[in-house]
C-alpha positions, -999 to 999 in steps of 0.1 A, spaced: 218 -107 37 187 -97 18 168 -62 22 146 -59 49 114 -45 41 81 -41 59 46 -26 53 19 -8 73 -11 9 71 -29 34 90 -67 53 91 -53 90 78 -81 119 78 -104 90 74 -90 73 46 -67 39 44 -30 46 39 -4 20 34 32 28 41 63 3 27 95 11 37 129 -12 30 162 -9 48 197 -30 33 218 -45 63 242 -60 38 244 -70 2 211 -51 -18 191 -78 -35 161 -55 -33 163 -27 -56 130 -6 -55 98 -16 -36 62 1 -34 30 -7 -11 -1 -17 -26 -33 -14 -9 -74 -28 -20 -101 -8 -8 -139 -12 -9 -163 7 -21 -198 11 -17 -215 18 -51 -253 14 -60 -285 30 -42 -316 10 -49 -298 -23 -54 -256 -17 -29 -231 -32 -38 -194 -35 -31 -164 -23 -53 -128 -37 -47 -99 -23 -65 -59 -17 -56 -38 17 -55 -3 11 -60 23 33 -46 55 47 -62 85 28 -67 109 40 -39 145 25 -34 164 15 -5 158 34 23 134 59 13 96 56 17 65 48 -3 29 57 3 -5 46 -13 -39 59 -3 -75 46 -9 -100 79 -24 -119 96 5 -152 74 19 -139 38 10 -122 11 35 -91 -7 37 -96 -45 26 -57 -58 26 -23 -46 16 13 -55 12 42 -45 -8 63 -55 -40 98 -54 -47 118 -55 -79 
């Protein structure tokens, strides 16, 4: 049976946080795993416009979590996780 892992992501002090975490119920075909999240930027006075990039997290192994954050005044457009 394969790793379990799932991802979430929360609003914390105003910023986007995503949050992977993997658990092994029997033989570990997951090794490490990390969250990635894309936030959004506004950039730009006269002429706005919006800036997407992703923040990955750190790899963290089985059982143990990992956590990515978008900077301060920016907003969550998607995440997930990876796994190696």
């Amino acid at each position: 049976m394969p790793a379990i892992c799932s991802v979430s992501a929360q609003l914390n002090l105003g910023r986007g946080e995503a949050t992977s975490y993997c658990v092994s119920p029997g033989s570990l075909n997951v090794n490490e795993h990390r969250d990635v999240i894309r936030c959004t930027v506004e950039r730009g006075r006269g002429n706005p416009h919006e800036v997407t990039f992703s923040v990955w997290g750190p790899w963290a192994g089985v059982g143990k979590t990992s956590v990515a954050r978008c900077p301060l005044s920016s907003s969550t457009a998607d995440y997930w996780y990876e796994t190696r």
